[in-house]
N, C-alpha and C positions, 0 to 999 in steps of 0.2 A: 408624433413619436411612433416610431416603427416598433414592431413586435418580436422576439427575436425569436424562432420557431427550434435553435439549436437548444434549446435547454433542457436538461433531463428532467423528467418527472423525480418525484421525491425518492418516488421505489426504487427507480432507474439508478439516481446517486446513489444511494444507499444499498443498493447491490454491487454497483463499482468498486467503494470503499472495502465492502466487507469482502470480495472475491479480489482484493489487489491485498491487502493487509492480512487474511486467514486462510484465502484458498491460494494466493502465490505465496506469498512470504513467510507462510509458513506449514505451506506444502512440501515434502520428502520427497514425496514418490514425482520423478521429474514429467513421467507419462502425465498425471494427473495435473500435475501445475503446467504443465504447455498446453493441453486442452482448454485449461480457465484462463492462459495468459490469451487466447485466440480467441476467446467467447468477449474478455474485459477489455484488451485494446485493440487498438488503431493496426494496423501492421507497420506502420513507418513512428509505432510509439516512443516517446525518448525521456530515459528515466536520466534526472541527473539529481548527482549527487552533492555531498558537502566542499569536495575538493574540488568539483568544481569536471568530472569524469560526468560522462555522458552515453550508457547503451541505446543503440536506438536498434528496434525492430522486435518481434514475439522473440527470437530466440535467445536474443542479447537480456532483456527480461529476466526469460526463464533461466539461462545459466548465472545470471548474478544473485538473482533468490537460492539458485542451490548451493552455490559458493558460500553467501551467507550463512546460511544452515549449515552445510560441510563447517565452516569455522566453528559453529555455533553448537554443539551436539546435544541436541536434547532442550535446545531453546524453540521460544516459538512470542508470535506475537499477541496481544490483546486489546482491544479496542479501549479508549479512554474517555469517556462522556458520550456526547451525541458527537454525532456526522453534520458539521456545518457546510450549508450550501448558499452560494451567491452568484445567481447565473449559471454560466457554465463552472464556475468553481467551486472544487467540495474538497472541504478540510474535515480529516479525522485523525485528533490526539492516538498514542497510540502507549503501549510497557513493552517492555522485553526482558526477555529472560528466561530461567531454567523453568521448564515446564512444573506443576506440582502436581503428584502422582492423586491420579482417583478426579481430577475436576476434567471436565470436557474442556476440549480445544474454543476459544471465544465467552467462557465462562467468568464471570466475575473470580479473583482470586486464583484463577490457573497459571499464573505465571508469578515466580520470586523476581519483583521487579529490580530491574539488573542497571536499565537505560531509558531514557522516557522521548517521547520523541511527534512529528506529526508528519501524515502524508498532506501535501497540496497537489490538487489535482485540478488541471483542468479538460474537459470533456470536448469533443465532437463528435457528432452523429449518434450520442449514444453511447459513443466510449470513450475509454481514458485515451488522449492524445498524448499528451505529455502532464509529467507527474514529477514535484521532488519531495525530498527527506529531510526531515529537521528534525536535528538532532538535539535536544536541551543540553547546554554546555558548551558543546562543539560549534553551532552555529550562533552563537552570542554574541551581536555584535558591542564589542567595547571600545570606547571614545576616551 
């Protein structure tokens, strides 16, 4: 059995998650979140989404997170349990919603949860390659 040497260490995921979920997704200031979108993925990275839309590259990223937020005024994201990792893939539950005045950004209880949801992501070299969004409700599937 071969070893697979692509895998991120625990920190590694766990920095991924938390800079795709708190430092993009729910970063304002666009300078700052294109900075962390370039440090977190891939350059040829391709987020897709529920409908089935697909940005690929840092800037397509960075302007989709600021869209979101533009819709969003005053929302922001919050992580939901632990950061699950298998291999190169790492899943983090996530809330959303209006922000609560006084609690720090990534804080238990800083957001009036509005939408629940999770990122999957899978990694290479280090970074996020390709990543999607799952939406509780929206992506359900029903038989």
């Amino acid at each position: 059995m071969a070893t697979n040497t692509n895998i991120p260490s625990p920190q590694t995921a766990h920095k991924l998650a938390i800079n795709n979920l708190l430092h993009v997704f729910s970063q304002r200031d666009a300078a700052k979140r294109l900075e962390t979108v370039k440090a977190t993925y891939t350059a040829d990275v391709q987020f897709h989404e529920p409908d089935g839309s697909v940005f690929v590259g840092h800037d397509a990223v960075s302007e989709k997170a600021g869209a979101l937020l533009d819709e969003r005024a005053g929302w922001r994201f919050l992580p939901k349990g632990n950061i699950k990792q298998t291999g190169e893939m790492i899943y983090l539950a996530w809330e959303f919603g209006p922000a609560v005045e006084g609690k720090e950004l990534g804080e238990q209880g800083s957001v009036e949860v509005k939408a629940t949801g999770a990122d999957v992501i899978l990694t290479e070299g280090g970074l996020i390659k390709r990543f999607w969004v799952v939406i509780d409700g929206l992506c359900d599937v029903r038989v």
